[in-house]
C-alpha positions as CSV (number, residue, x, y, z in Angstrom):
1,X,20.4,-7.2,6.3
2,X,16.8,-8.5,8.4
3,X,14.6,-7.3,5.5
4,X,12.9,-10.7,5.9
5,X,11.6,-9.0,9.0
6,X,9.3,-6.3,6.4
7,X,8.9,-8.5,3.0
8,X,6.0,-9.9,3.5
9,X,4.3,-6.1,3.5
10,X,7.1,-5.1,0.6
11,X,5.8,-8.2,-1.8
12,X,2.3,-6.7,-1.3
13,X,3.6,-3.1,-2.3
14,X,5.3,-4.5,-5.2
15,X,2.4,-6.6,-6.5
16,X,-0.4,-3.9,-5.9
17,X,-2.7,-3.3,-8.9
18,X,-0.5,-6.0,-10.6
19,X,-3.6,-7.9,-11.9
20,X,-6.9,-7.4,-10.4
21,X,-10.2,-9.8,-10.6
22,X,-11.4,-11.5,-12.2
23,X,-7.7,-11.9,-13.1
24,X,-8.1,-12.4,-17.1
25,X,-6.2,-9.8,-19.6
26,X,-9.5,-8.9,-21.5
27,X,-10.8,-7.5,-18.3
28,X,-11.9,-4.3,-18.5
29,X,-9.9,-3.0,-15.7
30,X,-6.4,-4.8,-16.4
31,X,-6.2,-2.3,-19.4
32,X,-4.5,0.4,-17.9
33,X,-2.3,-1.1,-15.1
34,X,0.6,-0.4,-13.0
35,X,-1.0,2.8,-11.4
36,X,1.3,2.8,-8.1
37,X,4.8,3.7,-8.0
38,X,6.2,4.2,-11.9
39,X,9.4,5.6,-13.0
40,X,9.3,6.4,-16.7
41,X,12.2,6.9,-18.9
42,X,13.4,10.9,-18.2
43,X,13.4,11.6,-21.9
44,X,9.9,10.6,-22.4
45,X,8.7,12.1,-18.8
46,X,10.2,15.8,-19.7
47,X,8.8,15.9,-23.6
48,X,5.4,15.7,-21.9
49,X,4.5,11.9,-20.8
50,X,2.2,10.9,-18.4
51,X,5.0,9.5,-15.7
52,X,7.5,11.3,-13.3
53,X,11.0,10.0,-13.9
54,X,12.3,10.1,-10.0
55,X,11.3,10.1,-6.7
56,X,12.7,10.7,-3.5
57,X,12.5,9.7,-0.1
58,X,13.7,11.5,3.4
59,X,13.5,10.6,6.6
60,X,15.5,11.3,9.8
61,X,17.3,9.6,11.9
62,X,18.9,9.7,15.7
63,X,22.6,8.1,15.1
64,X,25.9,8.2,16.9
65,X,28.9,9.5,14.8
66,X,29.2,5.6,13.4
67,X,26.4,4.6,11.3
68,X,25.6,2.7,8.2
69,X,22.6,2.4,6.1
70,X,21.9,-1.0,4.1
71,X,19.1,-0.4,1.5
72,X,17.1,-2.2,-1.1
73,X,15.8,-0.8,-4.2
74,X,12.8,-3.0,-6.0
75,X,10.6,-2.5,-8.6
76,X,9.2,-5.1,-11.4
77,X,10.4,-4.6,-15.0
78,X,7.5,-5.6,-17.4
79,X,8.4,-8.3,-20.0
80,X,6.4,-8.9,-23.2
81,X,5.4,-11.6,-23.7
82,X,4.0,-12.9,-27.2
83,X,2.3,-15.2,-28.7
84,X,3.3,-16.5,-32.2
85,X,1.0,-19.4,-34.1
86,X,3.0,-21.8,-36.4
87,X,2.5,-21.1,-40.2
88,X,3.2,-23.0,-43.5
89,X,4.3,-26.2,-44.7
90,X,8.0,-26.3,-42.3
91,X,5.9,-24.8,-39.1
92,X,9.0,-22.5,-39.3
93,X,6.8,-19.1,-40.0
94,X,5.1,-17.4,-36.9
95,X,2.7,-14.9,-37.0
96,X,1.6,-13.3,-33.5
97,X,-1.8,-13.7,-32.3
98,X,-3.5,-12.2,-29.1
99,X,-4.1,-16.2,-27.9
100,X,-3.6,-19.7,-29.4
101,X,-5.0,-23.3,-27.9
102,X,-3.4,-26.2,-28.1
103,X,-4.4,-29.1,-27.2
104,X,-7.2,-28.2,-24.8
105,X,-4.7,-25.3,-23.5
106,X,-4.7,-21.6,-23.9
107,X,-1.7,-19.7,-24.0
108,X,-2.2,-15.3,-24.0
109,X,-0.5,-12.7,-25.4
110,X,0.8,-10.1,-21.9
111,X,2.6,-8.0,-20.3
112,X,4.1,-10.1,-17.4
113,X,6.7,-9.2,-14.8
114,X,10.4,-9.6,-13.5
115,X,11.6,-8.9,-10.0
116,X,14.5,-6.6,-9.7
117,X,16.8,-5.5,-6.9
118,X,19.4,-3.5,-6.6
119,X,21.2,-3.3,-2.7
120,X,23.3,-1.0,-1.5
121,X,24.6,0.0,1.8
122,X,26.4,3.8,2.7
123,X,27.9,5.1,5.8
124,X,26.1,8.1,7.7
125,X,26.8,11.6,9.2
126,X,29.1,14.7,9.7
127,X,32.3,13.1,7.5
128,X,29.4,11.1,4.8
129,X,30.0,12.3,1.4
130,X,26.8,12.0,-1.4
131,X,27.1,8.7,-3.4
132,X,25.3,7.7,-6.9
133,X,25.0,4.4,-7.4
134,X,24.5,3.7,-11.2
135,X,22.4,0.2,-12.3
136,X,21.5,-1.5,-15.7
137,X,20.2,-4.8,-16.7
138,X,20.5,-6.1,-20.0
139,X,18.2,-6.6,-22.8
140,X,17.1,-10.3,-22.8
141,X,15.0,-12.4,-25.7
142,X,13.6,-16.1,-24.7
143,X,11.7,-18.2,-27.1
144,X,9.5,-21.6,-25.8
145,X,8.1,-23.3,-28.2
146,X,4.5,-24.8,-27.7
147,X,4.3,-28.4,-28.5
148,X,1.5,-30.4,-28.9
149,X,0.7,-33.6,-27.6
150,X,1.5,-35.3,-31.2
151,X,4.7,-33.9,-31.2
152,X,4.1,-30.8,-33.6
153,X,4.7,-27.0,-33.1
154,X,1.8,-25.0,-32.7
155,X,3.5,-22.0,-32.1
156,X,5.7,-20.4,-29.9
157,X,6.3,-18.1,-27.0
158,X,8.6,-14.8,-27.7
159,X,9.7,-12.9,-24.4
160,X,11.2,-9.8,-24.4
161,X,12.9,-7.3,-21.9
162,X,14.4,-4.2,-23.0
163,X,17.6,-2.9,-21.2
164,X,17.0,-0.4,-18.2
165,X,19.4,2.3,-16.7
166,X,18.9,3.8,-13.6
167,X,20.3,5.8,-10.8
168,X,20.0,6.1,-6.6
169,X,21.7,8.9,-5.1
170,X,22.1,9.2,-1.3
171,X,22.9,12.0,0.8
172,X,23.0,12.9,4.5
173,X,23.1,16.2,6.5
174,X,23.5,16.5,10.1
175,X,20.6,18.7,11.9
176,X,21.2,21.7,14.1
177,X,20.3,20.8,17.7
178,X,20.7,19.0,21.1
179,X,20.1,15.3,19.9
180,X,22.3,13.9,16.7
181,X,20.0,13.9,14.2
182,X,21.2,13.4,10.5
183,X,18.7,13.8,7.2
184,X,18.3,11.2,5.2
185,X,18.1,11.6,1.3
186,X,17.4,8.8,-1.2
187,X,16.7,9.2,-4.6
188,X,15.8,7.1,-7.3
189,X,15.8,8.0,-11.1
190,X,15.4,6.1,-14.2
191,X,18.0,7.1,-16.8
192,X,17.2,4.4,-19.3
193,X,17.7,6.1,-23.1
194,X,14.5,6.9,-25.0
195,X,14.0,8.8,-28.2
196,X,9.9,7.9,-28.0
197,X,8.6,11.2,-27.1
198,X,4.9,10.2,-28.7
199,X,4.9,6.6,-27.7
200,X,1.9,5.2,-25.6
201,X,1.8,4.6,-22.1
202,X,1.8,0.7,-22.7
203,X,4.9,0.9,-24.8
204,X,6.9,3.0,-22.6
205,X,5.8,1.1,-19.8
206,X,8.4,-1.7,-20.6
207,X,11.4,0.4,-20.2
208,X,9.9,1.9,-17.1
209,X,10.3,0.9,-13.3
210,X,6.9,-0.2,-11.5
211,X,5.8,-0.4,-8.2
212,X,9.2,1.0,-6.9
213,X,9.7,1.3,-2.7
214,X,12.8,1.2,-0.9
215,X,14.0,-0.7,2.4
216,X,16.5,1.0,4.8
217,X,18.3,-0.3,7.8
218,X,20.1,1.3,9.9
219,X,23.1,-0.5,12.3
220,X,24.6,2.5,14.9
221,X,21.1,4.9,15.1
222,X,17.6,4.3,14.9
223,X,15.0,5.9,12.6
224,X,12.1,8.5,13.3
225,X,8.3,8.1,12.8
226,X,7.6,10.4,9.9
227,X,4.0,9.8,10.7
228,X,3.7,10.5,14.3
229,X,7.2,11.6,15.4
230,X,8.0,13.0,19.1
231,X,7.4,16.8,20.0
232,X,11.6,17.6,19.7
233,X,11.8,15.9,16.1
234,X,8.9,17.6,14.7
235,X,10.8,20.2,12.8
236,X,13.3,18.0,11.8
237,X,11.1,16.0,10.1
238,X,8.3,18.9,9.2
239,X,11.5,19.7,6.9
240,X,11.8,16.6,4.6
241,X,10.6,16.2,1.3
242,X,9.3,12.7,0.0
243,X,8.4,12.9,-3.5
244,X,6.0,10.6,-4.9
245,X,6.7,8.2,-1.8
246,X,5.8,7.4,1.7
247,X,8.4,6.3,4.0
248,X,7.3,4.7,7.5
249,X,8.9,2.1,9.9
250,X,8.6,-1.5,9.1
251,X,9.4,-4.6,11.1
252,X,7.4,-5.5,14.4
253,X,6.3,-2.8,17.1
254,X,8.5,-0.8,18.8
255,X,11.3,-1.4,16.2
256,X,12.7,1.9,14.7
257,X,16.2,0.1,12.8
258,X,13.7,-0.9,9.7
259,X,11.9,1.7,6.9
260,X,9.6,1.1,4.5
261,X,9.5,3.8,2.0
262,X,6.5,3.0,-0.5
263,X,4.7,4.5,-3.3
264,X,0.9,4.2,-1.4
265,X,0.2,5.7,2.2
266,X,0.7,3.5,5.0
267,X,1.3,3.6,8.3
268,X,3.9,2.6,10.5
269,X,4.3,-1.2,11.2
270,X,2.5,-2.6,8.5
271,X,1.5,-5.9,8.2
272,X,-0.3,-8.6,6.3
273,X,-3.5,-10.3,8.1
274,X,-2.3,-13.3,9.4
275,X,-5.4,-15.0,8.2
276,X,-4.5,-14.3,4.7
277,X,-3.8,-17.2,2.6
278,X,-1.9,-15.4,-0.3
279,X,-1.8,-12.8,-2.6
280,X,-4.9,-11.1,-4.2
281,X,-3.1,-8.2,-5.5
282,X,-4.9,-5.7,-4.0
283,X,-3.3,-4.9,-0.1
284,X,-6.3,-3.2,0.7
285,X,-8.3,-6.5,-0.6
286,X,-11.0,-8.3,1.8
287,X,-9.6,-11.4,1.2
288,X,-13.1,-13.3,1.7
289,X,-15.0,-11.4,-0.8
290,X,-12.5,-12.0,-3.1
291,X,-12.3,-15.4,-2.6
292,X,-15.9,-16.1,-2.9
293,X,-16.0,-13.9,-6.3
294,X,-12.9,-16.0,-7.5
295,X,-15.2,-19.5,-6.6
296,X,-17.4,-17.6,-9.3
297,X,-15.9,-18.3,-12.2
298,X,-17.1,-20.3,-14.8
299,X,-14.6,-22.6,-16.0
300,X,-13.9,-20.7,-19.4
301,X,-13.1,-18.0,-17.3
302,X,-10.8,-19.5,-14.9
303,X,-8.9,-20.9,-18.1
304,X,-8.4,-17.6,-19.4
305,X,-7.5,-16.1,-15.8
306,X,-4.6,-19.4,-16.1
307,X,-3.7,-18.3,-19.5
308,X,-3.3,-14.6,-18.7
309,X,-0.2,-14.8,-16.0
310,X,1.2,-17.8,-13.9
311,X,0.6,-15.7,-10.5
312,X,-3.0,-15.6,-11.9
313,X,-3.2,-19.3,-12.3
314,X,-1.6,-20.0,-9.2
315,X,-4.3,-17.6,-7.3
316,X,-7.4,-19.5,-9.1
317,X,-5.3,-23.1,-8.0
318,X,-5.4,-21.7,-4.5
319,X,-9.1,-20.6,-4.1
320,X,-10.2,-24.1,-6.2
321,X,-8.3,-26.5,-3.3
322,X,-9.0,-23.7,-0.4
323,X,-9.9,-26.1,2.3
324,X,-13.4,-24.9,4.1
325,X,-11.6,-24.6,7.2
326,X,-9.3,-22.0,5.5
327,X,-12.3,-20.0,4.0
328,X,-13.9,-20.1,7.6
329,X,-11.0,-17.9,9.0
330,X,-11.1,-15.8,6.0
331,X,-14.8,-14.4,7.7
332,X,-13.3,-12.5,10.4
333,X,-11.2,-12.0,14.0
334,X,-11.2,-10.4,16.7
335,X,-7.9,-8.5,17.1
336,X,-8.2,-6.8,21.0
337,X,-10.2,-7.9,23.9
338,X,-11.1,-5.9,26.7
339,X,-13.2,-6.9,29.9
340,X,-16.7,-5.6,29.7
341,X,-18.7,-5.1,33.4
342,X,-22.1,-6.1,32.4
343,X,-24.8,-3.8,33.6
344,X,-27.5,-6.7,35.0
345,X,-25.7,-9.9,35.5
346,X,-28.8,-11.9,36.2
347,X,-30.7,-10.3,33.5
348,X,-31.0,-13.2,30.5
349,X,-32.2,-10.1,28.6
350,X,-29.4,-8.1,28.8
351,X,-28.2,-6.4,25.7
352,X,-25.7,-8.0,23.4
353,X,-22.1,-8.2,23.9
354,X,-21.7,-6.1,20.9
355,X,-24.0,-3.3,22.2
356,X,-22.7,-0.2,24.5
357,X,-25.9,-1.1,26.6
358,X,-23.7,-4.6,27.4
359,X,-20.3,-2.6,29.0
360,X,-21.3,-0.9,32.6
361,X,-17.9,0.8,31.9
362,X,-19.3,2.7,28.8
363,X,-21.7,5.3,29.1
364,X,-21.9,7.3,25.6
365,X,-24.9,9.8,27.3
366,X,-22.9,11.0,30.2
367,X,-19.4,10.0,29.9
368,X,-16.9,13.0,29.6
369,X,-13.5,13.6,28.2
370,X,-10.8,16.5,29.3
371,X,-10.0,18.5,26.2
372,X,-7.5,21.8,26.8
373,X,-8.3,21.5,30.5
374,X,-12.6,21.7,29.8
375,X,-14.6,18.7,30.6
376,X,-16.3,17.7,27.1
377,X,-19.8,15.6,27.4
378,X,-23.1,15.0,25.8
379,X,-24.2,18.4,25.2
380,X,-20.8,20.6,25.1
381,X,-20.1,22.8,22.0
382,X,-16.9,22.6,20.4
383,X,-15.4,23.8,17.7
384,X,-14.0,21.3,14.8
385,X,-10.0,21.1,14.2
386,X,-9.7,18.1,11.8
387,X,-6.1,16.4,12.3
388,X,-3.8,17.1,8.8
389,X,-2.7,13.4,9.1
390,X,-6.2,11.6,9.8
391,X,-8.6,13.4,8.3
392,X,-10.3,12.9,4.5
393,X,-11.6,15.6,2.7
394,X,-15.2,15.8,4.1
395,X,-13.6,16.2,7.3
396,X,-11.4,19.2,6.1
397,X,-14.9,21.1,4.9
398,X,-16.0,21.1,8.4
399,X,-12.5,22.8,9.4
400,X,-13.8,26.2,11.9
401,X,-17.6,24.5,12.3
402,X,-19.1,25.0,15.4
403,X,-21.1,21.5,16.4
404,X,-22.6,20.1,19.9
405,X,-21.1,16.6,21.0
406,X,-23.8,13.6,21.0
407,X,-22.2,11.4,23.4
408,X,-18.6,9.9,24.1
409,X,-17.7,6.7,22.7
410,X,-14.7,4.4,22.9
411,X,-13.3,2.7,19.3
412,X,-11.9,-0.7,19.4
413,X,-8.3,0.8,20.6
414,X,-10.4,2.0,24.0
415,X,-9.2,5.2,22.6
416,X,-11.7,8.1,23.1
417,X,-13.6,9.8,20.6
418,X,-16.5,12.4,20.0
419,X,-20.0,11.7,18.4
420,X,-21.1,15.5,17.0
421,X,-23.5,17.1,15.0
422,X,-23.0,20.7,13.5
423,X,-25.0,23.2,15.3
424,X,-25.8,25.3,12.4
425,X,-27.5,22.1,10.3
426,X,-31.4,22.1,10.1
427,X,-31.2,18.0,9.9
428,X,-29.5,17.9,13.1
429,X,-32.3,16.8,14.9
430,X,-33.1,13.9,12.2
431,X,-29.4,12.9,12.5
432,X,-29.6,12.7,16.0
433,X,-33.1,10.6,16.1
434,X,-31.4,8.3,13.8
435,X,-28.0,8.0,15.6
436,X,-26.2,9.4,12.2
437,X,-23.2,11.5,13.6
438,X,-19.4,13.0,12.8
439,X,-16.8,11.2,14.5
440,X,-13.6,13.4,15.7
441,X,-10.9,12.7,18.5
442,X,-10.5,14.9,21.6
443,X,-7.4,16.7,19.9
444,X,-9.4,17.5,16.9
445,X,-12.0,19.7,18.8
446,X,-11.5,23.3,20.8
447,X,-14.1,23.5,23.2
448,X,-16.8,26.3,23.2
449,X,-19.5,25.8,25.7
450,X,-19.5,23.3,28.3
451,X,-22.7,21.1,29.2
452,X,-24.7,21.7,32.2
């Protein structure tokens, strides 16, 4: 299996949320945690708790009659760990506290996690029968004991993880037409036993899966985008059902053998910014602010961030030895360059690189763009069609609205897109004086009128 090829981008899943800055379990916002991705006990999800038990993923994929999928199932299993302060004469009694020092260290009472994996591999197509593939791991109880520098016991360290059960099925069924294409089903449940029905989230957590995504391979067939598939697959995959996940294709460019199906919208070929030093636990993180918030600490703080989790302590050891150079390429990069014809060459004043005024190729006031055969320009009315995929919510208001294009521009993918403001707004000439537009793409506009 290459999932080497897609674990960088699968850690990141995994760990999202895990433990967020200022990294310390009194934090405010590490009291309700794991928020991606969490497979509850099916007991405790049907009498009315706050977590779905399963989730499913589908996808489709173009195969001869002789393929195999290889997949990986991960999630963390939370494991409690407690802290227990040496009592009486014998230091053999222990009561639990929420943190003891020793010696000029803390150690925290937490929830802390464990790395699970369960592989599997099944053959695809017209003679492929469904498969359930049943899991556990056992219950497990570690004790450390915290010594001080004298010699003595101070306390002790109890962990604790409670035995989990769980379940992937996988099916496949061939789809009518021309091209083989074969359905995809994986699902995922958590069987573990549970006669809590009123327990609290926190305490069901620990017989719960978290941050659960699967990896697929395929050997004899490649995989289809489920984000931007071709024209003759768009049925085929307008017809799957992912539940509570989002499956996409991993691995470089162009590769279609590798799927990523995760808990949190992506989009296909993921990756982590090269100029990330390590993990932050946020995959959406700006790795520089972060950093320089993390240099904020006080030192009490930083020693409770160390005392809370070990990936906590090794994030605060990374920022304090981050070499300058390090932080320097942490402020930004330039990802695509294109050559820019500048308007006066012997002008000193011309404008900035950065400025459209700087590109003789880029003409926002009279540049046009072919939409459904119409020439679309400053000027041109159009009416809005937010894309389903692309769009957010404010754009999906403005679904029908009638609005007058402001100029063409280009982003930084040279792909084309429309400046507009709606024709029926009162503001629209105060948007316009101030340069304050709606951005759409060609495809997300019908045109109405076209300029003079």
């Amino acid at each position: 299996m290459s999932f080497e090829r897609a674990s960088k981008i699968a850690d990141a899943v995994l760990y999202e949320g895990y433990l967020l800055y200022p990294y310390r379990a009194s934090a405010r916002k590490n009291q309700v945690r794991w928020q991606f991705g969490v497979l509850a006990p099916r007991a405790w999800s049907e009498a009315g708790g706050s977590e779905h038990w399963w989730m499913q993923t589908e996808c489709v994929v173009e195969t001869n009659r002789k393929a195999e999928i290889a997949g990986r199932v991960r999630f963390l299993q939370l494991q409690h760990r407690i802290v227990e302060q040496a009592s009486g004469d014998s230091g053999e009694i222990y009561r639990p506290v929420d943190s003891l020092e020793a010696d000029g260290r803390l150690f925290s009472t937490w929830d802390e996690a464990v790395e699970r994996t369960v592989e599997f591999d099944q053959l695809i197509g017209p003679d492929a029968v469904e498969r359930a593939i049943d899991f556990d791991f056992p219950a497990e109880r570690d004790i450390e004991r915290i010594a001080t520098l004298s010699g003595s016991c101070a306390g002790r360290i109890v962990r604790k993880l409670r035995s989990l059960n769980g379940r992937i099925a996988i099916s496949s069924q061939p789809l009518a037409g021309e091209r083989r294409l074969v359905k995809l089903r994986i699902r995922i449940e958590n069987l573990t036993p549970s006669n809590e029905a009123g327990a609290s989230r926190d305490n069901v957590m620990r017989s719960s899966f978290a941050s659960v995504h699967t990896l697929l391979e395929i050997h004899g067939g490649e995989f289809l985008s489920m984000v931007d598939p071709p024209a003759w697959a768009m049925d085929a995959v307008a017809g799957c059902e992912n539940v509570r996940t989002w499956p996409v294709l991993a691995g470089d460019e162009g590769d279609r053998k590798l799927v990523l199906s995760a808990p949190i919208i992506l989009y296909d070929h993921p990756r982590v910014a090269p100029e990330s030093p390590g993990d932050l636990f946020d995959a959406t993180e700006i790795d520089e602010i972060l950093t320089l918030r993390t240099m904020t600490l006080t030192e009490e703080e930083k020693r409770e961030a160390r005392a809370s989790d070990a990936r906590a302590a090794a994030i605060i050891d990374r920022v304090d030895n981050m070499p300058p150079e390090m932080l320097d390429r942490l402020h930004g990069a330039i990802r695509y360059l294109r050559t820019a014809t500048t308007k006066h060459d012997s002008d000193t004043s011309a404008a900035p690189w950065w400025d459209p005024g700087a590109d003789a190729s880029v003409s926002p006031e009279t540049d046009q763009v072919e939409v459904a055969g119409a020439r679309v320009s400053k000027g041109s009315l159009v009416r809005l069609r937010p894309g389903l995929r692309r769009a957010d919510a404010q754009d999906m208001f403005l679904a029908g609205k009638t609005a007058r294009v402001e100029g063409v521009f280009f982003d930084v993918e040279d792909k084309q897109y429309l400046a507009v403001t709606l024709a029926d707004d009162p503001a629209a000439e105060i948007y316009q004086w101030h340069g304050r537009f709606l951005y759409f793409y060609p495809d997300e506009v019908e045109p109405l009128e076209i300029a003079p």
